[in-house]
TORZA-244036 format. One line per field, with one value per atom (N, C-alpha, C, CB): residue in three letters; chain; atom name; x, y, z. Coordinates in pm, 1 decimal, always signed. Glycine has a CB too. Layout:
BEGIN
type <- (ALA;...)
mol <- (A;...)
atom <- (CA;...)
xx <- (X;...)
yy <- (Y;...)
zz <- (Z;...)
***
This chain:
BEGIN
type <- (UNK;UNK;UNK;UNK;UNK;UNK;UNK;UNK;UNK;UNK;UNK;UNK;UNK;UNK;UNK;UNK;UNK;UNK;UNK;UNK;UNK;UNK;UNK;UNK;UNK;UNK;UNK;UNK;UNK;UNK;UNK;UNK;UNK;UNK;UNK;UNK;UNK;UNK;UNK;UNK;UNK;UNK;UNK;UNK;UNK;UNK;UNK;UNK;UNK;UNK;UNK;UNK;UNK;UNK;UNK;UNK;UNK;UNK;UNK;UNK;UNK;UNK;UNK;UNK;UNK;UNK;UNK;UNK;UNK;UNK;UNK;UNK;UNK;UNK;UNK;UNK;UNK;UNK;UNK;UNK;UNK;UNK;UNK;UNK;UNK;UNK;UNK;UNK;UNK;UNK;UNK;UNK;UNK;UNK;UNK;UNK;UNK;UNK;UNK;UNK;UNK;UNK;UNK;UNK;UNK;UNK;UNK;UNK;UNK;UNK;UNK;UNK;UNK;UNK;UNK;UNK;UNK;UNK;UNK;UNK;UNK;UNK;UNK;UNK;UNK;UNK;UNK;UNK;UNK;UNK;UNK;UNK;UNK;UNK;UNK;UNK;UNK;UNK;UNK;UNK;UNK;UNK;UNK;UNK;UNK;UNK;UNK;UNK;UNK;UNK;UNK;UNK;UNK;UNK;UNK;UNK;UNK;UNK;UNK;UNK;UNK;UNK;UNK;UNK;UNK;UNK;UNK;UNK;UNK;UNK;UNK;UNK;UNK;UNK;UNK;UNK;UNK;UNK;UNK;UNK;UNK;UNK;UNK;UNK;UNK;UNK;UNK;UNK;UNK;UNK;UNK;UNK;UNK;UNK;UNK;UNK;UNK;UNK;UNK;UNK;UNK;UNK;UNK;UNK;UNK;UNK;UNK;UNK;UNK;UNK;UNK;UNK;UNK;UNK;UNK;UNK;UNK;UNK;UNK;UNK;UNK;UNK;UNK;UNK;UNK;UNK;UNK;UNK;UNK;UNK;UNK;UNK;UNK;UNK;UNK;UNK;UNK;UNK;UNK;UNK;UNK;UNK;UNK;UNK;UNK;UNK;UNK;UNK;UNK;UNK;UNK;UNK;UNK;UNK;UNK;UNK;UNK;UNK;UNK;UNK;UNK;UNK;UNK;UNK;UNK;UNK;UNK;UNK;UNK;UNK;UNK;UNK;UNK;UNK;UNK;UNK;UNK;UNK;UNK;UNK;UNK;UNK;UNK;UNK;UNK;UNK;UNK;UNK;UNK;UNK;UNK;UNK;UNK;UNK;UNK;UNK;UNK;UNK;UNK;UNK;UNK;UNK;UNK;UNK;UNK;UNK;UNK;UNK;UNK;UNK;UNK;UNK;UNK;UNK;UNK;UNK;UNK;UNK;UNK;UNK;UNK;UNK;UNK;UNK;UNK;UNK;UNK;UNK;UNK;UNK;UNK;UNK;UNK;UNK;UNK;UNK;UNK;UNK;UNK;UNK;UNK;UNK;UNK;UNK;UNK;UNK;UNK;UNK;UNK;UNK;UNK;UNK;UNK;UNK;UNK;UNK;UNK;UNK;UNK;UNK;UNK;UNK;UNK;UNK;UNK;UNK;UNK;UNK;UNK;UNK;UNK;UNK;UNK;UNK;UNK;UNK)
mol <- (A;A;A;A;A;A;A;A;A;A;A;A;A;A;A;A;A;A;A;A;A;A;A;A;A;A;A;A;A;A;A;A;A;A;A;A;A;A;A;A;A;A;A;A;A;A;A;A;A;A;A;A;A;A;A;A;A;A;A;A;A;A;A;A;A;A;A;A;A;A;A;A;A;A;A;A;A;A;A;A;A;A;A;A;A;A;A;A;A;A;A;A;A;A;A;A;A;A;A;A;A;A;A;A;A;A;A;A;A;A;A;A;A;A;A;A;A;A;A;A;A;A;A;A;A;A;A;A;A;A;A;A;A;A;A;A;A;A;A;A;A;A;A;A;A;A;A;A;A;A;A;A;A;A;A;A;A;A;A;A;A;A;A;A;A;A;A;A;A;A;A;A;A;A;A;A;A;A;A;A;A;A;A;A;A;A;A;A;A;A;A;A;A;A;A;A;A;A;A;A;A;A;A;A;A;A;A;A;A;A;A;A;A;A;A;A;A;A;A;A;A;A;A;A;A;A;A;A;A;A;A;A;A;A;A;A;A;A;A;A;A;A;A;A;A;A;A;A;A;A;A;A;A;A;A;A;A;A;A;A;A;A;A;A;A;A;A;A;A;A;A;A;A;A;A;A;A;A;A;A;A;A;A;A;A;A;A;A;A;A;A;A;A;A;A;A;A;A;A;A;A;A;A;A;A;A;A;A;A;A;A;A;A;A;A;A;A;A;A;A;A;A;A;A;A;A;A;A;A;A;A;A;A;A;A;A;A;A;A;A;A;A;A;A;A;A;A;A;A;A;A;A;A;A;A;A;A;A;A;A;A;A;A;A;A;A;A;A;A;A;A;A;A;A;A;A)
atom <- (N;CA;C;CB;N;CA;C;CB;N;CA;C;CB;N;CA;C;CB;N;CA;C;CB;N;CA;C;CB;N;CA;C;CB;N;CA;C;CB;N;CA;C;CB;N;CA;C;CB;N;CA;C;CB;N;CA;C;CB;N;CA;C;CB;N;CA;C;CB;N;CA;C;CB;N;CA;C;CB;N;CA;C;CB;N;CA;C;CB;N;CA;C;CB;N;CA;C;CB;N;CA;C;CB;N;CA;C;CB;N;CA;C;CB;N;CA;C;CB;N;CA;C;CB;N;CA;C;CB;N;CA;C;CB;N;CA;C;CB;N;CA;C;CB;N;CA;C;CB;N;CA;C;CB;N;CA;C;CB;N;CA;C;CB;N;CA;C;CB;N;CA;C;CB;N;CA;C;CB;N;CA;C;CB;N;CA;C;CB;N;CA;C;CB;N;CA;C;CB;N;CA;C;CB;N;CA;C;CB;N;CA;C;CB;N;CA;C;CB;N;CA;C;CB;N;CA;C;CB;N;CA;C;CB;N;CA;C;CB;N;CA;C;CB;N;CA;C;CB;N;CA;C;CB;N;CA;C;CB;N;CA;C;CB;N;CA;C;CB;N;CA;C;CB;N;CA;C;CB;N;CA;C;CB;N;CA;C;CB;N;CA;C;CB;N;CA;C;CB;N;CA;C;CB;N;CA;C;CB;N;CA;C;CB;N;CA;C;CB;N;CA;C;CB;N;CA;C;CB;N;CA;C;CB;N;CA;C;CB;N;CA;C;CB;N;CA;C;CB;N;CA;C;CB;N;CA;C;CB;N;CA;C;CB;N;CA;C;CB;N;CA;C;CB;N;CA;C;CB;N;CA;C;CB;N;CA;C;CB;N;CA;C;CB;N;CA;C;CB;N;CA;C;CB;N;CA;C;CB;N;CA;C;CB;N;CA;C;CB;N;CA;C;CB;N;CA;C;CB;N;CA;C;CB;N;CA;C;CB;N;CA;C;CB;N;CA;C;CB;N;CA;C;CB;N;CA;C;CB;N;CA;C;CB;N;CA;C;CB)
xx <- (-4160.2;-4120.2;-4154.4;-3970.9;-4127.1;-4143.6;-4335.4;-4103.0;-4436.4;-4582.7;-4573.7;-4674.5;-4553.5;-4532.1;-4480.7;-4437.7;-4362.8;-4329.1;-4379.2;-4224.0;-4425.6;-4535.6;-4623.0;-4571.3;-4706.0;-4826.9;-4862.1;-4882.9;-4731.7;-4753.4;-4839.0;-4817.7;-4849.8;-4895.5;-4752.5;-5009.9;-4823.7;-4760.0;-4702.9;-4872.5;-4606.8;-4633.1;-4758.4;-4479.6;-4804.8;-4905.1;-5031.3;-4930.3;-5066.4;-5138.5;-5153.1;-5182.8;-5036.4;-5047.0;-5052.1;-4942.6;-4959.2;-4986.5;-5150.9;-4941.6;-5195.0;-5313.1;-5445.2;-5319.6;-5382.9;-5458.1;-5442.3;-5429.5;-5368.6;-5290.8;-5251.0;-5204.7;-5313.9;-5350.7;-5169.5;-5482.0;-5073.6;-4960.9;-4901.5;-4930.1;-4829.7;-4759.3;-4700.7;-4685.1;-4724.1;-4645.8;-4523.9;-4685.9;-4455.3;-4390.7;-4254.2;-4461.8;-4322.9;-4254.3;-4238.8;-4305.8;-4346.4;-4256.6;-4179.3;-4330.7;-4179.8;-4080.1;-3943.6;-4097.6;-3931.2;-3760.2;-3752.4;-3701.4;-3867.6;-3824.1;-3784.0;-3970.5;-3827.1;-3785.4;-3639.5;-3894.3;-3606.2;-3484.3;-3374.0;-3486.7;-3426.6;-3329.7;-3287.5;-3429.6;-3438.8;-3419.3;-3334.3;-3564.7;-3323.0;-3250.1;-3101.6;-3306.9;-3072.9;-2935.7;-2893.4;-2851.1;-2997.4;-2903.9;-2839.5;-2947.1;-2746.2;-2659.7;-2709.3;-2570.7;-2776.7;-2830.9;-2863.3;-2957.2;-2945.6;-3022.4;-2917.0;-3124.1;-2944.5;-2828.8;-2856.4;-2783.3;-2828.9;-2853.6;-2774.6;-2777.4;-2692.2;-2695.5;-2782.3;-2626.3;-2898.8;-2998.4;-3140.1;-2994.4;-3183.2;-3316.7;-3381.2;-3343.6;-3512.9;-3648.5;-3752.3;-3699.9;-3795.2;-3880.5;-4040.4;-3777.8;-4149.0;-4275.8;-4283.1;-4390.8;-4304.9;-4379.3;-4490.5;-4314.1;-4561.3;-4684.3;-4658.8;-4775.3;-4710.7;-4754.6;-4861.3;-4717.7;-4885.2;-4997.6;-4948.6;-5013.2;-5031.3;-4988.4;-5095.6;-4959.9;-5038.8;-5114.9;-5070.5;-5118.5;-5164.8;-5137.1;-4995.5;-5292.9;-4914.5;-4791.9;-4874.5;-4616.0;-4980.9;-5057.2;-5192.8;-5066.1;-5278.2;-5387.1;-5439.8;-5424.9;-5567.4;-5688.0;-5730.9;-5826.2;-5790.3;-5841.2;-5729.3;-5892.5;-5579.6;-5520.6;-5509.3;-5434.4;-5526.3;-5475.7;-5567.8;-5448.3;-5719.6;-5838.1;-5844.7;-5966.2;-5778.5;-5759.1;-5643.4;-5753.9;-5565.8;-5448.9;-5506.2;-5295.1;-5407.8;-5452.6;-5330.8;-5572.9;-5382.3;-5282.2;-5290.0;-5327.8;-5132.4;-5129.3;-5028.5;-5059.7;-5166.7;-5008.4;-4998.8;-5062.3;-4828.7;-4775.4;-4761.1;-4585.6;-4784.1;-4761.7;-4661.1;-4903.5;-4562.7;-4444.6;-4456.3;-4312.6;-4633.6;-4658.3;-4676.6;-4824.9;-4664.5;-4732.5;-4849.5;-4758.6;-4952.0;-5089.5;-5052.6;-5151.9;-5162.5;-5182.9;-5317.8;-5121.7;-5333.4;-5459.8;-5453.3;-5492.4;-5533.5;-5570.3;-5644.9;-5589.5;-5609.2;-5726.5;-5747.3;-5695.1;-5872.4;-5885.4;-5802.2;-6001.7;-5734.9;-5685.4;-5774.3;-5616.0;-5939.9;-6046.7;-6063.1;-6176.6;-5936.7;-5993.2;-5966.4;-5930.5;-6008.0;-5992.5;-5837.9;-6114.4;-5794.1;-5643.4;-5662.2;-5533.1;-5777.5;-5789.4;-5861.8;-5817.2;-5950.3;-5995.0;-5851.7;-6095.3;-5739.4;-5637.3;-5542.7;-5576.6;-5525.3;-5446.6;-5493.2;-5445.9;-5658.6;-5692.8;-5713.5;-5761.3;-5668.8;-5715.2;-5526.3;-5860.8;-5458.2;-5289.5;-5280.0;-5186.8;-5336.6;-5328.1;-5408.8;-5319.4;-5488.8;-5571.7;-5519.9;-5676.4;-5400.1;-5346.8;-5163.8;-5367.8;-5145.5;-5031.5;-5032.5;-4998.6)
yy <- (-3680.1;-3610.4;-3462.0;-3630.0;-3405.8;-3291.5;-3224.7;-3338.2;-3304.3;-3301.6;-3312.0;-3428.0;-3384.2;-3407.0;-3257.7;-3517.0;-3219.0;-3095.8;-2977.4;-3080.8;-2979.1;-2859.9;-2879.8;-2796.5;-2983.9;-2968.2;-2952.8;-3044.5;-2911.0;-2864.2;-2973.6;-2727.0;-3128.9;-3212.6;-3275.6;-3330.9;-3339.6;-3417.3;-3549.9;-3459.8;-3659.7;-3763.5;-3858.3;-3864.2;-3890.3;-3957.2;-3945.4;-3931.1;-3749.9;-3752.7;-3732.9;-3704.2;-3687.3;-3699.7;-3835.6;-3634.3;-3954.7;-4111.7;-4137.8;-4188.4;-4089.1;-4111.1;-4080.3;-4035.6;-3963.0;-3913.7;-3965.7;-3784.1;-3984.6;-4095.2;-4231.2;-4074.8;-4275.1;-4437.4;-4496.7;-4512.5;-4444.7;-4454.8;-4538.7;-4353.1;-4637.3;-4674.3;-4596.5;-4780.1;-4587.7;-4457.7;-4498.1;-4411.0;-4616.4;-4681.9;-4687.4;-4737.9;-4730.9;-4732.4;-4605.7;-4822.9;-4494.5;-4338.0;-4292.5;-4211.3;-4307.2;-4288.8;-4298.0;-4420.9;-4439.6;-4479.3;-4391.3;-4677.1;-4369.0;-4310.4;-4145.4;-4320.5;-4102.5;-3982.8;-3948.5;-3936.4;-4062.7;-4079.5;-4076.9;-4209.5;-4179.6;-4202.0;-4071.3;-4287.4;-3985.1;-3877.4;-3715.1;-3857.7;-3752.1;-3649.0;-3721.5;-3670.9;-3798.5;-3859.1;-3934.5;-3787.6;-4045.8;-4154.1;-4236.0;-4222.5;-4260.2;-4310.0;-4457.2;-4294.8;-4518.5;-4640.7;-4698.6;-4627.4;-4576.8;-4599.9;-4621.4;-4482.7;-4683.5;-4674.6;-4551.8;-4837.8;-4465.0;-4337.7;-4381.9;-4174.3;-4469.3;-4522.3;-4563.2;-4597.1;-4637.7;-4701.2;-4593.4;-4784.1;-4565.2;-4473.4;-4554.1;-4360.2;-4564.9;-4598.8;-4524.8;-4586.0;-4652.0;-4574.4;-4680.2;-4565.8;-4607.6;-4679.6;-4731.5;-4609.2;-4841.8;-4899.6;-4983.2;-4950.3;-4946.9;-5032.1;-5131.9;-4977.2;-5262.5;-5397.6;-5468.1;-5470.6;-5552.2;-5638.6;-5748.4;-5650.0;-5848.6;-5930.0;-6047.0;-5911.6;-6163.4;-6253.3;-6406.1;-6208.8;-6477.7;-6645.8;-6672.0;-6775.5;-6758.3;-6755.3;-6894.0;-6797.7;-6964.2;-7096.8;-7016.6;-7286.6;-7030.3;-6948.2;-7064.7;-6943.7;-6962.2;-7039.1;-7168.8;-6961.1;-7183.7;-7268.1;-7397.6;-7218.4;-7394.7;-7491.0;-7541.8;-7475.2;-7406.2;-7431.0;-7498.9;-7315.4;-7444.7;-7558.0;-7690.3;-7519.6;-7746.6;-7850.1;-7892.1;-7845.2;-7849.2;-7942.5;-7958.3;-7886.6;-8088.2;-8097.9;-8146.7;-8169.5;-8177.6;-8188.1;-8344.7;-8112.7;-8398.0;-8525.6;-8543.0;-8589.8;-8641.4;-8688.3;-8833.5;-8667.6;-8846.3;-8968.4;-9022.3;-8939.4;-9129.5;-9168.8;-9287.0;-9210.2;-9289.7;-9395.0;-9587.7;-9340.2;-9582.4;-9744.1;-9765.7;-9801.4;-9636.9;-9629.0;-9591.2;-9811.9;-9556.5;-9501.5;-9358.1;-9499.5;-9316.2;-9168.2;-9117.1;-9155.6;-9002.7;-8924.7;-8814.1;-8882.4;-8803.5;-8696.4;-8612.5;-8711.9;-8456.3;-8346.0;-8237.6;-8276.5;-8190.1;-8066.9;-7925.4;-8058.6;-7858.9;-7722.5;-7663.2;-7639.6;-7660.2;-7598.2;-7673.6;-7642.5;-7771.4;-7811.2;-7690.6;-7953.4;-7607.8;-7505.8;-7553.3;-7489.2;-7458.4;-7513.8;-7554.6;-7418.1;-7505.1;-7583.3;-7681.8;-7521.1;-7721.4;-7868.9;-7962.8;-7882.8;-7936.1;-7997.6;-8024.9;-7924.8;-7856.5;-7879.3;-7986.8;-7757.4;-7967.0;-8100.0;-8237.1;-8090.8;-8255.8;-8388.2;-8417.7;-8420.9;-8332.5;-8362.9;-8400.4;-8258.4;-8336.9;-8375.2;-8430.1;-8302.2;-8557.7;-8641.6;-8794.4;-8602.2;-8732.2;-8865.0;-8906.5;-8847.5;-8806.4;-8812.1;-8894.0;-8705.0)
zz <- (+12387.7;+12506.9;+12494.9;+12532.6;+12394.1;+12330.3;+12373.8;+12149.2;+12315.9;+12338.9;+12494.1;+12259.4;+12584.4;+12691.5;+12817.7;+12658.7;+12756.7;+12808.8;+12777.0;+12796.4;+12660.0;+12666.2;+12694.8;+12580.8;+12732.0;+12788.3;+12913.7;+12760.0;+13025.3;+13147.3;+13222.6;+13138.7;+13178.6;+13285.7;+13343.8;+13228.6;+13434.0;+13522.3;+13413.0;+13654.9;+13439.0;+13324.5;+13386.4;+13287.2;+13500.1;+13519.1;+13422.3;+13638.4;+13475.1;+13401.1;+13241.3;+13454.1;+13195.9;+13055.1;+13003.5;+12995.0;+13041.8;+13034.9;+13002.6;+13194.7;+13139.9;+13166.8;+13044.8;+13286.2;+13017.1;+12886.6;+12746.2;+12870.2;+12701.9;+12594.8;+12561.5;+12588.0;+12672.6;+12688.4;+12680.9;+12517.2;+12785.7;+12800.5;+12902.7;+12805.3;+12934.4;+13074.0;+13086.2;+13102.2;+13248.2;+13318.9;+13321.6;+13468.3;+13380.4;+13365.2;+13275.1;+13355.3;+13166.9;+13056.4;+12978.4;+12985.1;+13011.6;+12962.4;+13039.5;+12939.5;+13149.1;+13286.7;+13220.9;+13420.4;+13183.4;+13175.0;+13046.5;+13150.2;+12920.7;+12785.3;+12841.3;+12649.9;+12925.7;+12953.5;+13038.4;+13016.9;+13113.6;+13156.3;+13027.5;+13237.5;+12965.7;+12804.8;+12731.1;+12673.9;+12759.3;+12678.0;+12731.6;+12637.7;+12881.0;+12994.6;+12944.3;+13206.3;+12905.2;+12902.6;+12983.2;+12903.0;+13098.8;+13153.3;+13097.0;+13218.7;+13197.1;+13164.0;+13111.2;+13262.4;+13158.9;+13188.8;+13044.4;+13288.7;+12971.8;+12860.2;+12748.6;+12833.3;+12614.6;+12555.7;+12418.7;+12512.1;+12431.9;+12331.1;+12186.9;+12404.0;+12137.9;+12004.9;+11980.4;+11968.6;+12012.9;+12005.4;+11974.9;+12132.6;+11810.2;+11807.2;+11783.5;+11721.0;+11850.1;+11828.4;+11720.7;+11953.3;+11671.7;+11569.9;+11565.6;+11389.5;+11555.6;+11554.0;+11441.2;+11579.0;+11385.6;+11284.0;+11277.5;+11230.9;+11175.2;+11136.1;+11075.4;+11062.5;+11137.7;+11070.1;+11040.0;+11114.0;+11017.3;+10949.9;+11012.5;+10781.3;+11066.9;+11097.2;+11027.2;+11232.4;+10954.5;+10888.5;+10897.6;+10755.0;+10896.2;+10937.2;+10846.7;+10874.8;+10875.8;+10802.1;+10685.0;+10921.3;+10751.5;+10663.3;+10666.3;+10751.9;+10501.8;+10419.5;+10545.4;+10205.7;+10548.1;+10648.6;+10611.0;+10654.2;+10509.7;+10464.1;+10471.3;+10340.8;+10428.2;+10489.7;+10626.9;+10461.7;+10707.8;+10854.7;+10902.6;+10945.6;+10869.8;+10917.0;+10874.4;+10879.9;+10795.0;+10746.6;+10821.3;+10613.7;+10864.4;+10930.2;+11045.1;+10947.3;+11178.5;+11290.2;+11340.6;+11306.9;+11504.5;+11620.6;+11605.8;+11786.4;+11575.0;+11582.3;+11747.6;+11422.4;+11820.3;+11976.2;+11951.9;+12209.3;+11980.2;+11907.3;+12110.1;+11762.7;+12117.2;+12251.3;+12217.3;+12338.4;+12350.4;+12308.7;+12328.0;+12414.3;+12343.4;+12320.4;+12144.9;+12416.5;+12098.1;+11875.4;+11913.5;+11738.0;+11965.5;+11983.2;+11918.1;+12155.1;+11841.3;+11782.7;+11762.6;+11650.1;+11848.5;+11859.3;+11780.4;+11992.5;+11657.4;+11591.0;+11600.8;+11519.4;+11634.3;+11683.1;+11596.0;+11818.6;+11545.1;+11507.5;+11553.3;+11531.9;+11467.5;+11521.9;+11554.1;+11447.6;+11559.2;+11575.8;+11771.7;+11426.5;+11817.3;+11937.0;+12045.7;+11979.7;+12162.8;+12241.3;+12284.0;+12359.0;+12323.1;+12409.8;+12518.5;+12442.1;+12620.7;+12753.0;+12787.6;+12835.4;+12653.5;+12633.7;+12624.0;+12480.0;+12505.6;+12493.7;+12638.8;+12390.9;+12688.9;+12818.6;+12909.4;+12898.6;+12977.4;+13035.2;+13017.0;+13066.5;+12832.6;+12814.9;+12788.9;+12665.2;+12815.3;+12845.7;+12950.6;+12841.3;+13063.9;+13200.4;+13217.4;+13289.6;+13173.2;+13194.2;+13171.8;+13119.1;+13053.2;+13000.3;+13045.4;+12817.1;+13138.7;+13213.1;+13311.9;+13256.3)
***
């Protein structure tokens, strides 16, 4: 908020410049005037993550999509199958 007020823009355009929702700095600047609305026990803080397969690749390509149908029929699919190949061959077999 601080960068923001000294820089004598508007918040559009500072958003605009900082690859920001206007939106969503809108309400952070409300929070930060003291509405009521916002809950001020509550500090925000940015953190960095990593985000990684919870299954090593090489297993995950090896596992697949088993559909169990309720006559005992079972179709086995590659996790390598697209999802909207799967979605239409769900709604194909409905």
């Amino acid at each position: 908020m601080e960068a923001w007020r000294e820089s004598g823009l508007s918040q559009a355009d500072y958003c605009h410049q900082h690859g920001l929702n206007r939106k969503t700095f809108s309400l952070w600047t409300r929070g930060d005037q003291g509405d009521p609305s916002m809950d001020r026990d509550t500090s925000l803080e940015l953190i960095s993550v990593q985000v990684t397969p919870s299954v090593p690749v090489a297993t995950a390509e090896a596992s697949a999509i088993l559909l169990r149908f309720p006559h005992g029929a079972q179709l086995e699919l590659s996790t390598a199958v697209p999802p909207r190949w799967l979605a239409e061959l769900l709604r194909c077999l409905v």
